[in-house]
N, C-alpha and C positions, 0 to 999 in steps of 0.2 A: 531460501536459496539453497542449491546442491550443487555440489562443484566438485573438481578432482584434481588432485594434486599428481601435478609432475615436475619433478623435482621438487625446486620450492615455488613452484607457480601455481594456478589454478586457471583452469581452464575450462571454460564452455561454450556451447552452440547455442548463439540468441537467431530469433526471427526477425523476421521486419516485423512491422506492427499489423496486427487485424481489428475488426470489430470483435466487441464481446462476446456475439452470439455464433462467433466461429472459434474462436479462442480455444474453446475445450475438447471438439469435434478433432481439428489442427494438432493438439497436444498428445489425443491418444495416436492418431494416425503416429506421429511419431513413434512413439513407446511401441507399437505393433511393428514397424520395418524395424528397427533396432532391437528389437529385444527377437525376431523370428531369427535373425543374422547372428545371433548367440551373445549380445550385447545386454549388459544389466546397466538402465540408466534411471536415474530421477530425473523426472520432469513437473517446471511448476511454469505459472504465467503472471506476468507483472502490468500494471499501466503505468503508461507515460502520458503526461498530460497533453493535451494537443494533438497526440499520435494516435493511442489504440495498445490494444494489448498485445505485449510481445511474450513470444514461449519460449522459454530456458529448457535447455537441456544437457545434463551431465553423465557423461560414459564414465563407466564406473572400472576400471584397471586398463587404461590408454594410458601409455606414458612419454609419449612424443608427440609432438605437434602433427609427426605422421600419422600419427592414431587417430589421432582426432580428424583428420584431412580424411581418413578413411572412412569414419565413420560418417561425415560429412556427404560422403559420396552418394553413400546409402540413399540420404534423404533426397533427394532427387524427386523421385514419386508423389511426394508432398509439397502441393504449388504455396508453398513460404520461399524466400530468401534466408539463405542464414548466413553468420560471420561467425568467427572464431574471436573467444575473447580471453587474455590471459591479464587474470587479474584484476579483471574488470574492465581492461581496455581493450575495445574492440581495435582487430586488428585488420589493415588495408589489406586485401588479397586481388593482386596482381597476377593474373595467370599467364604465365611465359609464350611469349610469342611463338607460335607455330607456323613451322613455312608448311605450304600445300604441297609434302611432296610426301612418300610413304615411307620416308627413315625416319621424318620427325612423329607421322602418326604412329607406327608402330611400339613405342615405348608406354603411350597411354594405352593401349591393349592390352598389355602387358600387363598394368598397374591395376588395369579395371577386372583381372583375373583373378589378380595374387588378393585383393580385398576381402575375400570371405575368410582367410586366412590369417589376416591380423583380427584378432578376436582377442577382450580380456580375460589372461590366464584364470584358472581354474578358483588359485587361492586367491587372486584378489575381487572376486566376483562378490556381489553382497549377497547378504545370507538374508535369510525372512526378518523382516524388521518385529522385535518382537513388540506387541500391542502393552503398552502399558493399560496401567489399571485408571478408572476414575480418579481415585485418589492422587496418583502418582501427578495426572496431568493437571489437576486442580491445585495442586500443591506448587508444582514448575509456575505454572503461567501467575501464582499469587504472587511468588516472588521475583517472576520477571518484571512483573507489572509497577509492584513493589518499589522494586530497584531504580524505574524512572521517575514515578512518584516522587521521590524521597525528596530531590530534588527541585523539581518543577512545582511542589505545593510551598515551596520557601520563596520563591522570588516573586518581590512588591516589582517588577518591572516589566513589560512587556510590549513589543510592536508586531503584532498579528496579522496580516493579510494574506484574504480569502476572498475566493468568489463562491457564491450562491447561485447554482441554476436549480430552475421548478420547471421541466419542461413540458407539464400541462398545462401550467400559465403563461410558457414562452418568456420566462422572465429571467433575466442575468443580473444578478447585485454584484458589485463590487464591494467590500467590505476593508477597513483600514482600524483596526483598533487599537489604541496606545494606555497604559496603564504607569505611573513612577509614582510608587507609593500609595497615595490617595486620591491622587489627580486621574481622571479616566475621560478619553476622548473616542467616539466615531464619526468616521466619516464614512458617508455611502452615498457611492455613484450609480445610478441606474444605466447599465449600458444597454440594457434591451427587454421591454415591456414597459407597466405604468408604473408613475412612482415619480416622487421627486430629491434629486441631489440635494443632503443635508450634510451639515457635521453640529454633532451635538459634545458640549462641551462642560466637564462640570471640575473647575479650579478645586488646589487644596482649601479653600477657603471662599465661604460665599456662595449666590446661585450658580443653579446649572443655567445654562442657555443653551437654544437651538439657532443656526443659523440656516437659513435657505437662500435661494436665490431674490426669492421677493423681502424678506424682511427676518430681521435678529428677535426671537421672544427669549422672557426669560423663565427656567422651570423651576419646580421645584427641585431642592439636592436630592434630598432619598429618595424619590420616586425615581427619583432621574440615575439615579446610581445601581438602583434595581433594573431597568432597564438594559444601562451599558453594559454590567455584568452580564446580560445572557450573552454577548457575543465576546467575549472573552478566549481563550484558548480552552480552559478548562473545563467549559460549561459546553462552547461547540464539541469537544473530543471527550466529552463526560464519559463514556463508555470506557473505551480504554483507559481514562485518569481515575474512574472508580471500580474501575472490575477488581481489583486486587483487595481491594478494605471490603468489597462486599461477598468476595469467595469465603475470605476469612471467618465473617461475621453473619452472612446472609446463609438461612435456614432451607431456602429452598435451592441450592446447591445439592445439600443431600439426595435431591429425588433423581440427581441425574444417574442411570441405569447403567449405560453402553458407552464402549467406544470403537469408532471406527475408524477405520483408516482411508480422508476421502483425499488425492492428488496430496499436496503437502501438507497437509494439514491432519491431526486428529479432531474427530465429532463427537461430542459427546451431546445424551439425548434423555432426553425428560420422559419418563413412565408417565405421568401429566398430561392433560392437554392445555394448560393454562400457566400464565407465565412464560421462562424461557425455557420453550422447549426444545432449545437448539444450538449448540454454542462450536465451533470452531476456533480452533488455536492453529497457529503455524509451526510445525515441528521440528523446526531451527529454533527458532527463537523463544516460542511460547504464546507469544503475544497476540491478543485478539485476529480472528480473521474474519468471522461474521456472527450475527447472531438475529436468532428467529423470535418472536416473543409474540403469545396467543392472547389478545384480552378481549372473551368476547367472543362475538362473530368476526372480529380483526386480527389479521396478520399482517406483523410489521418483520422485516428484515434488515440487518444494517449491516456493510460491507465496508473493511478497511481496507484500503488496498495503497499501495507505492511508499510502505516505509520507510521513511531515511532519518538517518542522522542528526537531532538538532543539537547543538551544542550548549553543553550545560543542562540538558535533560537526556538524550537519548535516543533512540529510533518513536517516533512518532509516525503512525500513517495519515499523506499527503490528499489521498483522497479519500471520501467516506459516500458511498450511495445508499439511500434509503428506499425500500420499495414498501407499497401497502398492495397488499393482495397480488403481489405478482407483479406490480405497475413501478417506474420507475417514478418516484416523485419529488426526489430532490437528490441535488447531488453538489456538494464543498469542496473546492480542489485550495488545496492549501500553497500561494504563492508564496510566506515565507512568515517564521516566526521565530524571533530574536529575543530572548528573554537574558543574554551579556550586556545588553549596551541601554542606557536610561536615555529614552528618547527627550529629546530637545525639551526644554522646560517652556521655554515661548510658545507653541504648542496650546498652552493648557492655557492661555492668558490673552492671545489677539485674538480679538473677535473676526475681524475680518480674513485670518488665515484659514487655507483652504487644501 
């Protein structure tokens, strides 16, 4: 995120939502009318789940909501909608009634002249961002990484919900995972493709069982505990929950060469053609943004994207897309994960609950 502070606010121009494959086309037009008008802004793009991706943008030495209205203006040329947001609260904008007569037109004339003229002064404009070194940013993002880690590898508790779409299979899972200690439960609903509604369940003591709609079996523990694990929070967001123990510790980090500066993010790049020859961080934060990985005649990509806030760990991203070869093949939107509160213990013990 880039934002600018007036007074003690912070303020920026969000879009409505677009599809992906306009998202970025949409973001430079931006940065082109704004930055020709003598305007220095960052611009980045976020998803919202359900919606599409919306473009942020922050004018960089505006220090009144009339700066921002000005700069507002500009975009015009650019068929997005935007809103003014202070603080992250998007704000109602009510445009003052106009009578049809030419005293009330002539003041917006007026205003649509003097616009080339509110411009950010000279010294608050930003200067070249300078490029840090490989080291510098592998070092930040270890211990961004780190810092949530520290946390999130300590808690025996967990209630995890996700959905899973594969949209070459046309398929939607719903996913419900609960962890207190030793007891681990899934439940999965299939809302769209083949597949049947189960909840597998394995008590702190005793078998595991499956139940379905046609009939309860019983499983074995460990197998059944290997299983549950993979859908856990740590295992689906393995990336982000081990990039930092493996920058530290993994050897081929070293091969990474360059860095570049791509939209908010630094890129850094593999001399390599094998392995991760591609990693993206986000330059606010640090924290994973995607990454390329060669093995083989295969390219995989994985995309984090809508950050937020979990409590008791930290900013987690909500959504994660995988591509192979260019293709979109699965994509996790994270409905919500709560690792404060020890989900219900009855849970782990009625067979019939659902």
């Amino acid at each position: 995120m880039w934002w600018i502070a007036i007074a003690s606010a912070e303020i920026v121009l969000l879009s409505s939502a677009v599809e992906k494959q306009d998202a970025k086309s949409y973001e430079e037009q931006c940065q082109s009318v704004l930055n020709d008008s003598g305007y220095i802004v960052r611009k980045s793009r976020f998803y919202i789940s359900g919606q599409g991706y919306r473009v942020r943008i922050a004018v960089e030495g505006a220090d009144t909501i009339d700066d921002a209205h000005a700069a507002l203006t500009l975009l015009d040329t650019v068929p997005l909608e935007f809103v003014i947001a202070i603080d992250g609260k998007e704000q109602i904008q009510t445009p003052p009634k106009i009578e049809e007569t030419p005293q009330k037109i002539e003041p917006v004339s007026e205003r649509i002249e003097i616009t080339p003229n509110i411009k950010p002064k000279e010294s608050k404009r930003k200067r070249n961002r300078l490029v840090p070194t490989v080291d510098d940013v592998l070092l930040h993002s270890k211990d961004a990484h780190q810092l949530i880690v520290k946390d999130w590898s300590t808690t025996n508790q967990e209630s995890f919900i996700f959905y899973r779409k594969r949209p070459q299979e046309g398929s939607l899972i719903h996913h419900r995972f609960y962890k207190a200690e030793s007891a681990l439960r899934l439940d999965i609903t299939i809302q769209k493709g083949e597949g049947m509604n189960s909840t597998t369940v394995l008590p702190d003591e005793g078998e595991a069982w499956v139940s379905t709609d046609e009939k309860n079996v019983s499983r074995n523990a460990i197998r059944t505990r290997e299983l549950l694990e993979r859908f856990s929070s740590t295992n689906i967001l393995s990336i982000p929950y081990n990039i930092g123990q493996d920058i530290e510790k993994g050897s081929h980090w070293a091969a990474m060469s360059t860095v570049e500066e791509v939209d908010d993010t630094w890129r850094l790049q593999n001399y390599e053609q094998q392995g991760i020859v591609s990693v993206d961080f986000y330059q606010q934060t640090w924290l994973v943004a995607s990454m390329i990985v060669q093995d083989g005649d295969q390219q995989m990509e994985y995309e984090f994207l809508d950050y937020r806030p979990v409590n008791g760990i930290g900013l987690i991203p909500h959504v994660i897309q995988i591509y192979a070869g260019g293709q979109l093949i699965e994509e996790i939107q994270i409905e919500d994960l709560d690792v404060s509160n020890i989900p219900e213990e009855s849970i782990f013990k009625a067979k019939t609950s659902n």
